[in-house]
C-alpha positions as a LaTeX table, in Angstrom:
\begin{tabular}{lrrr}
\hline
Residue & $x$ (\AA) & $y$ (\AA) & $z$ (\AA) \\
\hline
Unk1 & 59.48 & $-34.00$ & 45.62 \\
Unk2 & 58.29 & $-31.73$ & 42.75 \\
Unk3 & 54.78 & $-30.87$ & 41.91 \\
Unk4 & 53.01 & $-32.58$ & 39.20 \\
Unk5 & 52.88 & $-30.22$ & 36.28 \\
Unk6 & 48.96 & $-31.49$ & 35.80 \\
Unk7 & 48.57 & $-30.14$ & 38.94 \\
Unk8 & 49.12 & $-26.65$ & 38.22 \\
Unk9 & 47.68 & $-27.10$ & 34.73 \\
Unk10 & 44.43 & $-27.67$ & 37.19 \\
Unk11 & 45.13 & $-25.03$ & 39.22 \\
Unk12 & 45.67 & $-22.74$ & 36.30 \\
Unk13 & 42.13 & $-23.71$ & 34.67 \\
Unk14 & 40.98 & $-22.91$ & 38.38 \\
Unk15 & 42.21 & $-19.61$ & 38.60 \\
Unk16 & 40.96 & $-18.67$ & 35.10 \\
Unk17 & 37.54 & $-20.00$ & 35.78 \\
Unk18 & 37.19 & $-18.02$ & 39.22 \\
Unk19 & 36.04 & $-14.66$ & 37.35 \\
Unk20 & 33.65 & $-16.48$ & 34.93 \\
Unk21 & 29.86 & $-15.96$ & 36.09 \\
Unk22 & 27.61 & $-18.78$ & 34.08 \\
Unk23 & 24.47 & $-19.85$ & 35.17 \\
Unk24 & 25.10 & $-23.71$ & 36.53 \\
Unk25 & 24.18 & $-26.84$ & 34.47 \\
Unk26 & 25.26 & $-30.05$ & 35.51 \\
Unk27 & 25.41 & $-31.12$ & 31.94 \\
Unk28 & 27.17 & $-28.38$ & 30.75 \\
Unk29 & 30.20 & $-28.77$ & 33.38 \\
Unk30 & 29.96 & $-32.52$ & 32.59 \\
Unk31 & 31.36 & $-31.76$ & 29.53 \\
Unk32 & 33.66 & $-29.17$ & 30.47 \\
Unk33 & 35.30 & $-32.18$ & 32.76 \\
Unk34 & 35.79 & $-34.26$ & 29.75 \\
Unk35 & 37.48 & $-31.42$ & 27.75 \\
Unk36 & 39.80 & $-31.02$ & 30.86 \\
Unk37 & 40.34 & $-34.91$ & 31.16 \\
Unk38 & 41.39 & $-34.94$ & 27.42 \\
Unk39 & 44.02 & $-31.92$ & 28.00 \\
Unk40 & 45.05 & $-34.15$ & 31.28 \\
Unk41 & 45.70 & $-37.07$ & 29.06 \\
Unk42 & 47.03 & $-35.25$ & 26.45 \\
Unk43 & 49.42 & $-33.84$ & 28.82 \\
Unk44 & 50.57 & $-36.48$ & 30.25 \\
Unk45 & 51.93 & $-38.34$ & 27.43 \\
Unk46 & 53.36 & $-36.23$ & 26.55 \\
Unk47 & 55.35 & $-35.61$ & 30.00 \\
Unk48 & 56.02 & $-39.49$ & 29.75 \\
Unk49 & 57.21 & $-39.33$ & 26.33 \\
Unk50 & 60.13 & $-36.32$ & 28.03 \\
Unk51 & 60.85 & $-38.31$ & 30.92 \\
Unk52 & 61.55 & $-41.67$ & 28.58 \\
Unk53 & 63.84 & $-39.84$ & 26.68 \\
Unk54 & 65.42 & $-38.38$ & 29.64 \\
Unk55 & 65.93 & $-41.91$ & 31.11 \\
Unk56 & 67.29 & $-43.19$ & 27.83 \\
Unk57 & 69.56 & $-40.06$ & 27.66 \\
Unk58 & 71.17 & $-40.83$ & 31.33 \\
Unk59 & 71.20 & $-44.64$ & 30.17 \\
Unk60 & 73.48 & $-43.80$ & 27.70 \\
Unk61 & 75.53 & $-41.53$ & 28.76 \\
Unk62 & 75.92 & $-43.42$ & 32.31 \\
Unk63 & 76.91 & $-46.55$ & 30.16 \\
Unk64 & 79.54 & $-44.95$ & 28.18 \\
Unk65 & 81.06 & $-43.04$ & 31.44 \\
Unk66 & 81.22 & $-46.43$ & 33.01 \\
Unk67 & 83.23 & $-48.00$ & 30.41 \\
Unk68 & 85.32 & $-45.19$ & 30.31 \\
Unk69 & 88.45 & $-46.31$ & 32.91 \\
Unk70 & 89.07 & $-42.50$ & 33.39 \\
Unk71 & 85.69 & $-41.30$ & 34.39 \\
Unk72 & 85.14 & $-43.78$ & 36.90 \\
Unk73 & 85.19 & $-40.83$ & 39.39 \\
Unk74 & 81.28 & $-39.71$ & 38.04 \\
Unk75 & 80.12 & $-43.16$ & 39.21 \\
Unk76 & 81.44 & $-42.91$ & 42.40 \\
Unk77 & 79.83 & $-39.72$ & 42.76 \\
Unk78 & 77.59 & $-39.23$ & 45.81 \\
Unk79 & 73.73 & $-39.40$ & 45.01 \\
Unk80 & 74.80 & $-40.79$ & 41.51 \\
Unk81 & 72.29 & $-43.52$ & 42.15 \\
Unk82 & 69.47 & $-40.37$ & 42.94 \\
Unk83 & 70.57 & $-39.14$ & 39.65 \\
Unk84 & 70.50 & $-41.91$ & 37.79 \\
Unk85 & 66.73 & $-43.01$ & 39.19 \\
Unk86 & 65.23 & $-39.52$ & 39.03 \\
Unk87 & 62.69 & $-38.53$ & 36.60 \\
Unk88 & 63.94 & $-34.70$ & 36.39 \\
Unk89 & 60.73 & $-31.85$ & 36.56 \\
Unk90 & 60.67 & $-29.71$ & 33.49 \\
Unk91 & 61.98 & $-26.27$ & 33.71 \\
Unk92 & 60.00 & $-24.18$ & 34.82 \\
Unk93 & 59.89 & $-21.73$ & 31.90 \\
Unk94 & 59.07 & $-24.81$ & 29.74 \\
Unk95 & 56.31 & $-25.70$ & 32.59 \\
Unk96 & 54.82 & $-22.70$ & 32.60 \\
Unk97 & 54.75 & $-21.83$ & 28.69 \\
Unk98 & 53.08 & $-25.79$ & 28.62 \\
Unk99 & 50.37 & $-24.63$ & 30.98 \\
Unk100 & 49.78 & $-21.38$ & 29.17 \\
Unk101 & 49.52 & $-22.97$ & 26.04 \\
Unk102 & 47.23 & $-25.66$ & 26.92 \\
Unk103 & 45.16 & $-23.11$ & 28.73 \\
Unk104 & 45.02 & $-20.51$ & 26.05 \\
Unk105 & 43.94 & $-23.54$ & 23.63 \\
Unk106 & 41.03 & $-24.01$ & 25.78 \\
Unk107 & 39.73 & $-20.98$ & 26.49 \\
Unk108 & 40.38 & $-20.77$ & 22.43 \\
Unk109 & 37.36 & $-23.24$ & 22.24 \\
Unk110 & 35.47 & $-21.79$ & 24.68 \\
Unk111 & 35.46 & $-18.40$ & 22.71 \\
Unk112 & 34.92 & $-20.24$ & 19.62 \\
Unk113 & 32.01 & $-22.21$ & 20.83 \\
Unk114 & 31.38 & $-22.09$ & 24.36 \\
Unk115 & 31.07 & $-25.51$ & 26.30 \\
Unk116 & 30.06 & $-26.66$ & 22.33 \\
Unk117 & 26.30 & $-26.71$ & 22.93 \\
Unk118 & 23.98 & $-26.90$ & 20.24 \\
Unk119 & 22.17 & $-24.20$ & 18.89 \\
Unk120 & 19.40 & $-24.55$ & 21.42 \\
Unk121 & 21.58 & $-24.77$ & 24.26 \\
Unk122 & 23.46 & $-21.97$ & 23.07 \\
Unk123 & 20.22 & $-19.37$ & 23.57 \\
Unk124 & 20.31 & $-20.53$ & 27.20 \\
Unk125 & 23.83 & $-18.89$ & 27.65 \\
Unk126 & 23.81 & $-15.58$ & 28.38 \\
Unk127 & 27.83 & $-14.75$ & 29.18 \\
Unk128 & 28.35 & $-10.99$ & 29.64 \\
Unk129 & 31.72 & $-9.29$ & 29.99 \\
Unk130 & 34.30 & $-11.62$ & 30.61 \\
Unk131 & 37.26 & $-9.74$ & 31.70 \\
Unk132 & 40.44 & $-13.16$ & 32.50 \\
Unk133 & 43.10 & $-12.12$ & 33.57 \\
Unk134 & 45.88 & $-14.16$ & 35.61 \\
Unk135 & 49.60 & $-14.55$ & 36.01 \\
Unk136 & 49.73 & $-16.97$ & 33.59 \\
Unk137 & 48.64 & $-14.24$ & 30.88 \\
Unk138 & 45.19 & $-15.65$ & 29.97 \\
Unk139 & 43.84 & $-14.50$ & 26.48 \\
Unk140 & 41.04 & $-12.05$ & 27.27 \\
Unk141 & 37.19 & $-12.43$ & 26.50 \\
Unk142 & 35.57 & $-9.28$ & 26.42 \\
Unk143 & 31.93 & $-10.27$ & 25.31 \\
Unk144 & 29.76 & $-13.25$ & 24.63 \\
Unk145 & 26.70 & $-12.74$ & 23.18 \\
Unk146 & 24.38 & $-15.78$ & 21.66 \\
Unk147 & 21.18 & $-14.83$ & 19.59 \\
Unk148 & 19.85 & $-18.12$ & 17.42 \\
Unk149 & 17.68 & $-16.57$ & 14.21 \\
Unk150 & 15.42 & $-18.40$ & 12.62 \\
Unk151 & 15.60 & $-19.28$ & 9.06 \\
Unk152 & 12.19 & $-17.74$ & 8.61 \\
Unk153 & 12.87 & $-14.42$ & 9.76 \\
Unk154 & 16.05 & $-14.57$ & 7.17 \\
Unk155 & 13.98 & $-15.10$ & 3.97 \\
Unk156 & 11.21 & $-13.13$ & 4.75 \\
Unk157 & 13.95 & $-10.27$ & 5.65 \\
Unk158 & 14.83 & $-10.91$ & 1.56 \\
Unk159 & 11.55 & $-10.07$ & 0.47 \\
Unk160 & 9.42 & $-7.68$ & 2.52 \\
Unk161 & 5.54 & $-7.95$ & 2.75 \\
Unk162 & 4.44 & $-4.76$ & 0.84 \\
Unk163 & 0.60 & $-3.48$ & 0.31 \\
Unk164 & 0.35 & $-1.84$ & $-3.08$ \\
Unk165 & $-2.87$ & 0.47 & $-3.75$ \\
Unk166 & $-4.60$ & 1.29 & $-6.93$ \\
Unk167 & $-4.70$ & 5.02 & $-5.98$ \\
Unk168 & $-3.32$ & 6.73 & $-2.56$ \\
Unk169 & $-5.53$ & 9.40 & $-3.06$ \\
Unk170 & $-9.40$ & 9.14 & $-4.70$ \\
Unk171 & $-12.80$ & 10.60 & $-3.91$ \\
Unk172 & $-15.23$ & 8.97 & $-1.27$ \\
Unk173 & $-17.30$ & 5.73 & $-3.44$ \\
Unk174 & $-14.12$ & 5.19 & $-5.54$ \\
Unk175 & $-13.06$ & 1.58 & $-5.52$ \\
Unk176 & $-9.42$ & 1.04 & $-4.28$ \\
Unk177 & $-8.05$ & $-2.28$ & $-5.22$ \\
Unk178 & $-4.97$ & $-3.93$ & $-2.68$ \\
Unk179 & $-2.52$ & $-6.01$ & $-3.61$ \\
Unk180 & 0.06 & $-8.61$ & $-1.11$ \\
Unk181 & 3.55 & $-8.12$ & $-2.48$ \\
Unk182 & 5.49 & $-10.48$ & $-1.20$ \\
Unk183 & 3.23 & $-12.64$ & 0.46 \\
Unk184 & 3.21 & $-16.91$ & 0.76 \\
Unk185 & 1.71 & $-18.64$ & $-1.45$ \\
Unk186 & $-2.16$ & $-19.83$ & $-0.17$ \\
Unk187 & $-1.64$ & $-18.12$ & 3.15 \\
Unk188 & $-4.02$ & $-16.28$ & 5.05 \\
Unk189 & $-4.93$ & $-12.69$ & 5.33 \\
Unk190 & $-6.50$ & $-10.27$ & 7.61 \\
Unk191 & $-6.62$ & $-6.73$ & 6.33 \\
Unk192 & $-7.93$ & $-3.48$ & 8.10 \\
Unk193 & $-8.39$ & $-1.07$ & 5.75 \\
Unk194 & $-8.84$ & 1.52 & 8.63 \\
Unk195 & $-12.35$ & 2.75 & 8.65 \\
Unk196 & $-13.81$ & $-0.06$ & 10.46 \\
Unk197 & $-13.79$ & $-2.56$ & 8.01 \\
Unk198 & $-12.18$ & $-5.72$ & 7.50 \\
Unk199 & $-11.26$ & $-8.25$ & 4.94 \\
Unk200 & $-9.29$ & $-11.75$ & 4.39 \\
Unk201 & $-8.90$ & $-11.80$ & 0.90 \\
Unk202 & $-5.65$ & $-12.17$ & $-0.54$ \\
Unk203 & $-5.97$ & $-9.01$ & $-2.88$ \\
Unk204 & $-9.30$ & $-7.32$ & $-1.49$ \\
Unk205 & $-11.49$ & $-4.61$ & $-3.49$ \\
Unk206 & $-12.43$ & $-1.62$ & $-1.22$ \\
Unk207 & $-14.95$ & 1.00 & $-0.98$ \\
Unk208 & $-13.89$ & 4.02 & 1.35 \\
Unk209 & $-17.28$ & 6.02 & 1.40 \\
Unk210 & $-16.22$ & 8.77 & 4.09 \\
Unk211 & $-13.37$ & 11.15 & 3.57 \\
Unk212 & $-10.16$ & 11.29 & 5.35 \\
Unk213 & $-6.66$ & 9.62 & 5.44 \\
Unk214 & $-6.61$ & 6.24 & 6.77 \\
Unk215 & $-3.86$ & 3.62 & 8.03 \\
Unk216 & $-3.64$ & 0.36 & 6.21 \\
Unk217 & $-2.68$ & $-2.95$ & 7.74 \\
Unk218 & $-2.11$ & $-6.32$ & 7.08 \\
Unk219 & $-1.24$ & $-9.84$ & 8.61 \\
Unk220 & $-0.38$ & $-12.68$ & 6.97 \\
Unk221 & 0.07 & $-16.04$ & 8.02 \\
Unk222 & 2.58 & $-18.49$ & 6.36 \\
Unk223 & 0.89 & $-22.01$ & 6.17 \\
Unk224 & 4.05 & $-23.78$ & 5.83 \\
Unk225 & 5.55 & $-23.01$ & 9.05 \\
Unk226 & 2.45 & $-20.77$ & 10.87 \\
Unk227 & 4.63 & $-17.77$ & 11.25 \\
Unk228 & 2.68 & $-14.32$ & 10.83 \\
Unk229 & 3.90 & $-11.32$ & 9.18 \\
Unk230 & 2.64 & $-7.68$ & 9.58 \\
Unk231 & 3.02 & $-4.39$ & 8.12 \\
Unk232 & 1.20 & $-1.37$ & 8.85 \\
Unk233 & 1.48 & 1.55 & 7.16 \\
Unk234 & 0.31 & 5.01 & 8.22 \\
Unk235 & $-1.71$ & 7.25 & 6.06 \\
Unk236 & $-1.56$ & 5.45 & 3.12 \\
Unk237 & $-4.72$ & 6.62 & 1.72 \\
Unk238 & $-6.39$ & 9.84 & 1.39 \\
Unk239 & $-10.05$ & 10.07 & 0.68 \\
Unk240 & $-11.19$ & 13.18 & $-0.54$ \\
Unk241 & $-14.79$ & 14.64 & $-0.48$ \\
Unk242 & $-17.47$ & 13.69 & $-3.33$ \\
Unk243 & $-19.71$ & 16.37 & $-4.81$ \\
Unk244 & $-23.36$ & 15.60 & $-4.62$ \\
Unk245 & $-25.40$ & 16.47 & $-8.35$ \\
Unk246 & $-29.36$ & 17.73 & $-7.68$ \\
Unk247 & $-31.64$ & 20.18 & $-9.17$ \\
Unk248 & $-35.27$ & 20.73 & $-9.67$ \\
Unk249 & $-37.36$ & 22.82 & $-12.37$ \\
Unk250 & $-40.26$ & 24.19 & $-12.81$ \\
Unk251 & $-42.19$ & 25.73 & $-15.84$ \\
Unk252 & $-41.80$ & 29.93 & $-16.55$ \\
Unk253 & $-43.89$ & 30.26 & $-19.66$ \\
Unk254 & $-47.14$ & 32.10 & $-19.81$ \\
Unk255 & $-50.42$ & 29.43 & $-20.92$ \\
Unk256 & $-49.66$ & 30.88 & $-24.64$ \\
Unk257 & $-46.18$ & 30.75 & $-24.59$ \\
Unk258 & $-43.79$ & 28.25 & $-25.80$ \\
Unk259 & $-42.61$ & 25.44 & $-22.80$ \\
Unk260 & $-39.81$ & 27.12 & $-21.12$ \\
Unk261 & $-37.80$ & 24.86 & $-17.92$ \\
Unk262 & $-36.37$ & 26.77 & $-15.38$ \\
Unk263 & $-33.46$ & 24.65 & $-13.72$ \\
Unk264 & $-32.60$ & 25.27 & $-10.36$ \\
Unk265 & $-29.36$ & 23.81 & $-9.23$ \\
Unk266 & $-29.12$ & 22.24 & $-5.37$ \\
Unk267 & $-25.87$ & 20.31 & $-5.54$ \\
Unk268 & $-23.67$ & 20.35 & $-2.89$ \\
Unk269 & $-19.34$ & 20.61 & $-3.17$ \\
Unk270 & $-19.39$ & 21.59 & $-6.66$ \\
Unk271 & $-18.12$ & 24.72 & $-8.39$ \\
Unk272 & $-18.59$ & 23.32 & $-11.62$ \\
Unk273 & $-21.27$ & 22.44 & $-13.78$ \\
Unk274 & $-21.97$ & 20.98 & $-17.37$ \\
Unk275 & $-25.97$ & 20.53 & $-18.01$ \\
Unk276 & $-26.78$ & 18.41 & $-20.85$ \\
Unk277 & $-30.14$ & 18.67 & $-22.51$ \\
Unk278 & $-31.61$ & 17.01 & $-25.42$ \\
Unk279 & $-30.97$ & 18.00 & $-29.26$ \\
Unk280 & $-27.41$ & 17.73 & $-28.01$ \\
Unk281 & $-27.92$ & 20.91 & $-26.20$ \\
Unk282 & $-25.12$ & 21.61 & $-23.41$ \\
Unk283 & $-24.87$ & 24.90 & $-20.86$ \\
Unk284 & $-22.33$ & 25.37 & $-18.21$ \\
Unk285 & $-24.52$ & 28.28 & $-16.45$ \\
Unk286 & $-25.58$ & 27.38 & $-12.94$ \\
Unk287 & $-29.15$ & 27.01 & $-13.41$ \\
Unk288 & $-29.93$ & 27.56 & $-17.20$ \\
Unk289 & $-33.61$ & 27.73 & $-18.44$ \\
Unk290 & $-34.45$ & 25.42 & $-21.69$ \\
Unk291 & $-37.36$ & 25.75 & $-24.08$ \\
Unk292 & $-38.89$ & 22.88 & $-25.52$ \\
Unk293 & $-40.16$ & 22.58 & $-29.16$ \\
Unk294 & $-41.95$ & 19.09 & $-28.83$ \\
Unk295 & $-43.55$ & 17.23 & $-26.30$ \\
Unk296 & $-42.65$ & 13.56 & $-24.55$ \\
Unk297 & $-40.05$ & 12.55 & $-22.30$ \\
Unk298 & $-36.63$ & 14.79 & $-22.24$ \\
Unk299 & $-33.55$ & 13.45 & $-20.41$ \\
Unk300 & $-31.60$ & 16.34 & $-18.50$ \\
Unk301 & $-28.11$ & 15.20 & $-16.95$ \\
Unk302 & $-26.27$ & 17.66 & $-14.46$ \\
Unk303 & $-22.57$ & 16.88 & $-14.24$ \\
Unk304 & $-20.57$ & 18.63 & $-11.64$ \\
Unk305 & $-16.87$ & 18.64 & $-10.42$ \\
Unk306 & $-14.61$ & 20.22 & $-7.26$ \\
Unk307 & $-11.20$ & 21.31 & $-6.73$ \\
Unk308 & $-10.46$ & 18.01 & $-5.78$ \\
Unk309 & $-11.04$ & 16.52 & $-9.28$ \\
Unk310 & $-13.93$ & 14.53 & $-7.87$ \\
Unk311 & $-17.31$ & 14.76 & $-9.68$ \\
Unk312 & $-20.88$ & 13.47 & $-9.78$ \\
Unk313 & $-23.50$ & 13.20 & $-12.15$ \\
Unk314 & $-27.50$ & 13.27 & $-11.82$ \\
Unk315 & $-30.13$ & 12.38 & $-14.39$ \\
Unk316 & $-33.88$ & 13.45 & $-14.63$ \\
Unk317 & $-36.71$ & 13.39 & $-17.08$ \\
Unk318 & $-38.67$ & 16.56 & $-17.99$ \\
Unk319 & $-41.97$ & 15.74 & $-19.30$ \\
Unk320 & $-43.45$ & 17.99 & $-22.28$ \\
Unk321 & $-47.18$ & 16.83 & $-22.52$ \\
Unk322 & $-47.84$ & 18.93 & $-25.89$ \\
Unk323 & $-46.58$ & 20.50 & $-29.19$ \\
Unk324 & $-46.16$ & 24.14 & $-28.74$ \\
Unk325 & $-47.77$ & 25.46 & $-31.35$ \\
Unk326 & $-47.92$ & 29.03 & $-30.62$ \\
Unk327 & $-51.57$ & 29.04 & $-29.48$ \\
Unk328 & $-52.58$ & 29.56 & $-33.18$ \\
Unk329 & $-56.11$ & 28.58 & $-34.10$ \\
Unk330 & $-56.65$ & 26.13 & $-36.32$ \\
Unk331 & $-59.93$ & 27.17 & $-38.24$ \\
Unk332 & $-61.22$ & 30.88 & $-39.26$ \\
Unk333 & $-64.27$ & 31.69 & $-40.69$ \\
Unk334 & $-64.24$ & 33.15 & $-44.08$ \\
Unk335 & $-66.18$ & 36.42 & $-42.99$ \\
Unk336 & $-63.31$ & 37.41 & $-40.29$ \\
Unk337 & $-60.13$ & 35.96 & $-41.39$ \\
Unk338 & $-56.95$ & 37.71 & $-39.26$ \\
Unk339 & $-54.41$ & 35.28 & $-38.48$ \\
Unk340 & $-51.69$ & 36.07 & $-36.00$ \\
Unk341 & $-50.83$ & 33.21 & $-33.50$ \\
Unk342 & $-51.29$ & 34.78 & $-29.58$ \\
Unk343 & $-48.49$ & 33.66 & $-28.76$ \\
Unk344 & $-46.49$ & 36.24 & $-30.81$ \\
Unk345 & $-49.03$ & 38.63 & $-29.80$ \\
Unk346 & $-47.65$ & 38.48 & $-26.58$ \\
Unk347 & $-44.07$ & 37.36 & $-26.86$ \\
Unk348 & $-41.36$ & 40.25 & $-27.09$ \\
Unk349 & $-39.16$ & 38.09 & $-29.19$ \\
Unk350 & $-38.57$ & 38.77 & $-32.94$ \\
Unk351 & $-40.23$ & 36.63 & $-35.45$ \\
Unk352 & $-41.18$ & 35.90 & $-38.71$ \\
Unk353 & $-44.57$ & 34.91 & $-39.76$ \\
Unk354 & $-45.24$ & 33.15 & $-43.32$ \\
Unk355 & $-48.48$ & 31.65 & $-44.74$ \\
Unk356 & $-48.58$ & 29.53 & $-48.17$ \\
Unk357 & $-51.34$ & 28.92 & $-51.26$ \\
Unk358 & $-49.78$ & 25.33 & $-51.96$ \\
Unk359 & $-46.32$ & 26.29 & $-52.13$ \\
Unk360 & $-46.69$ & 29.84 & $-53.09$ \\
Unk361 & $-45.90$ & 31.91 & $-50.17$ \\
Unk362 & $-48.88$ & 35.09 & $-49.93$ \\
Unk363 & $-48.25$ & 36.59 & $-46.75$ \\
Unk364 & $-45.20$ & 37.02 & $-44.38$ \\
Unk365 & $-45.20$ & 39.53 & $-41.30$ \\
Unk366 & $-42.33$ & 40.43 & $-38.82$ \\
Unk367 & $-44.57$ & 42.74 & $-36.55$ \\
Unk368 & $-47.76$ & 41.46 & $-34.29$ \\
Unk369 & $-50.13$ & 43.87 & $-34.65$ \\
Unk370 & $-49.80$ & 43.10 & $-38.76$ \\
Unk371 & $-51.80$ & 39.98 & $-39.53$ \\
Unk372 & $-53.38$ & 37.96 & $-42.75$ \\
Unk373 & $-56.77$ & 39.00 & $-44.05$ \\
Unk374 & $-57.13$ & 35.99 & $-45.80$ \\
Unk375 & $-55.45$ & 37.89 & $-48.72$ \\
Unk376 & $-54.45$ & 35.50 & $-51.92$ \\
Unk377 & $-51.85$ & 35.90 & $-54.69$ \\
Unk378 & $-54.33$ & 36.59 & $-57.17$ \\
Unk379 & $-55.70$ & 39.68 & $-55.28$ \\
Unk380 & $-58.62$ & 37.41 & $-54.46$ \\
Unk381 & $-60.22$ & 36.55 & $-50.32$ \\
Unk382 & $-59.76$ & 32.78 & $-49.42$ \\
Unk383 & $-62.81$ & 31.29 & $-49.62$ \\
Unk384 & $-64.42$ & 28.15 & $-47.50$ \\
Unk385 & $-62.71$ & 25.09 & $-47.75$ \\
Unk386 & $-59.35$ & 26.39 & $-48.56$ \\
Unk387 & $-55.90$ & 25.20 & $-46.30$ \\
Unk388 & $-53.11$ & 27.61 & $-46.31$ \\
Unk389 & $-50.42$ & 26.09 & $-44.07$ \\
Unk390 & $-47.95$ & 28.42 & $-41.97$ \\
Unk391 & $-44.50$ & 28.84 & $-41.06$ \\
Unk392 & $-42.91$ & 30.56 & $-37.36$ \\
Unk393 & $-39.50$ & 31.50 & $-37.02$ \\
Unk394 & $-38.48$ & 32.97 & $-33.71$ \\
Unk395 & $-35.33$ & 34.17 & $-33.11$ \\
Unk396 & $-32.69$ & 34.22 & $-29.89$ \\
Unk397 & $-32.10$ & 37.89 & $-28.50$ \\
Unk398 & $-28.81$ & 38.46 & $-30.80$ \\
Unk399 & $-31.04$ & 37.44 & $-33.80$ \\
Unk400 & $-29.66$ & 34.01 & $-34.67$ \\
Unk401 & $-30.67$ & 30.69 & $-33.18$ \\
Unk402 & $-34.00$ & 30.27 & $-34.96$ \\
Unk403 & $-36.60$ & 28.05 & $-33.63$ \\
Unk404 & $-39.13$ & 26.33 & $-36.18$ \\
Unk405 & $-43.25$ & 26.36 & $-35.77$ \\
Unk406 & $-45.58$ & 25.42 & $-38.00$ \\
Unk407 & $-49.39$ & 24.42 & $-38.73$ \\
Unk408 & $-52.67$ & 24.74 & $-40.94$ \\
Unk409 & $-55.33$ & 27.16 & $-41.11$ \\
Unk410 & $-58.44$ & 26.20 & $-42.30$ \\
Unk411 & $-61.01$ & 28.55 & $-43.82$ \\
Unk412 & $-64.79$ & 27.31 & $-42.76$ \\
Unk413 & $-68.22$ & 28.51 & $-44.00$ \\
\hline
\end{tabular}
């Protein structure tokens, strides 16, 4: 008796499944016996649709022998009945290319979709290096490999969370604004801005107050589906070192002299300076010295820079608590009138003395040891009760840059 063809589909599937290592799953191999019962039934229609055809064939031709006077010897034929009865096995080249090509289809679905889980299921199969091989020539699988992605990770692979500065580099106090690119809408933030300080604002403000270059990170958390993205990135930001603006001053003139301010610079990181005085006055000396014409309350700002580009600025008030008047007197009696002012007595600078009758000039002098006698334009002494006001102009040491005095002398009894 022949061997059912289903049989050795069986024992075909058998053989090709002997080399397969998956890890056991009761469900799993549930449906892998349906698949194989569908192929069975499939198969065996199809081997009773043949074998009715054959039988109708033999019919046929059996029917048409036997009314055929002169081929009466087939039907006397020993066995005839055996032939006529049999259901005849397919050939076995036909057998075997059935079984190959019903096995091939199968394994076809397998490497499609193995055992047709769900996507779930699928990230529980982990089916490495499949190597089938059999006399049947089974198609080979080299390599199975299942990795389920999330739909999150896809999108946010589109757009990449991104921290945008203001500045990468700036100077320690500088503020240093960040900004999310990329980020869900309403989410939430954690940033660490790397020196120790922290913030969950979307698009923080920051103050780096010591120097260095820090790492920047950031994690934010989607609130649609809770999933948290991060970036880091290293030495983002570069804080370079802040000059510090000081000085002091102190007074240099003699009691008779004219206010003079002595600055003395103490800043610290600077190699560059720009004083600003009053009158519009400006110096870029180190420590300059300033002489004051009037008294009150004189602003003095002290702006200073480094290589870095980084600067710093300090204001002070210098207080002048009189008019400089040259120490001149103020009254002279008529009997000893010589008017010079002491403090061109003793100054070394050059000046220019002028005293007026009204607005008639009758004296000027440009040396100290020459002063007025109380001479008039008419040849004439002043007299008691007379005013003759007077005019100072003292000069820088290359001549120009003029500073204006004046007063009133009063003659007395």
């Amino acid at each position: 008796m022949h061997n059912n063809p289903l049989d050795k589909f069986e024992q075909g599937i058998q053989e090709a499944y002997k080399n397969y290592e998956l890890p056991y799953s009761s469900s799993e191999w549930t449906q892998v016996s349906r698949k194989i019962l569908r192929k069975r039934l499939f198969t065996s229609l199809a081997l009773w649709g043949s074998a009715a055809a054959v039988v109708t064939v033999v019919g046929v031709s059996s029917y048409l022998i036997l009314s055929n006077p002169e081929e009466s010897s087939v039907v006397n034929t020993p066995n005839s009945a055996e032939v006529l009865n049999a259901v005849p096995s397919p050939l076995p080249s036909e057998n075997d290319s059935l079984q190959k090509n019903s096995l091939n289809d199968l394994l076809q679905d397998f490497s499609t979709n193995p055992l047709q889980l769900t996507s779930s299921e699928m990230a529980s199969v982990n089916a490495n290096s499949f190597n089938l091989s059999s006399s049947n020539q089974i198609s080979e699988v080299t390599e199975i490999s299942v990795t389920e992605v999330p739909s999150e990770v896809v999108e946010i692979s589109k757009t990449s969370l991104l921290i945008e500065p203001s500045v990468r580099n700036a100077c320690a106090g500088t503020e240093v604004n960040f900004n999310a690119k990329n980020s869900p809408k309403n989410g939430s933030y954690l940033w660490n801005f790397g020196d120790g300080s922290f913030s969950n604002q979307e698009n923080p403000v920051h103050i780096y107050k010591s120097t260095g270059t820090f790492d920047v990170s950031l994690s934010v958390t989607d609130p649609n589906n809770g999933q948290i993205s991060t970036i880091a990135m290293r030495d983002l930001i570069t804080i370079n070192p802040k000059p510090e603006a000081d000085f002091d001053w102190t007074y240099t003139n003699n009691p008779a002299g004219e206010p003079t301010a002595k600055f003395v610079n103490t800043s610290v990181n600077a190699n560059s300076f720009v004083w600003k005085f009053s009158d519009n006055k400006t110096s870029t000396e180190v420590s300059p010295s300033v002489i004051y014409n009037t008294k009150g309350k004189q602003a003095v700002i002290l702006e200073v820079h480094n290589s870095y580009g980084c600067k710093d600025e300090q204001i002070k008030i210098v207080q002048v608590n009189a008019d400089f008047n040259l120490n001149a007197e103020a009254s002279m009696s008529a009997q000893n009138i010589s008017f010079m002012p002491d403090a061109l007595k003793k100054g070394s600078n050059k000046f220019k003395l002028t005293v007026y009758d009204g607005e008639n000039i009758v004296f000027e002098s440009t040396a100290k040891n020459k002063a007025w006698k109380g001479e008039t334009k008419s040849g004439k002494k002043a007299v008691a009760g007379q005013q003759f006001p007077w005019i100072v102009l003292i000069y820088g040491e290359n001549g120009t840059d003029a500073r204006y005095y004046s007063g009133t002398l009063t003659i007395v009894p």
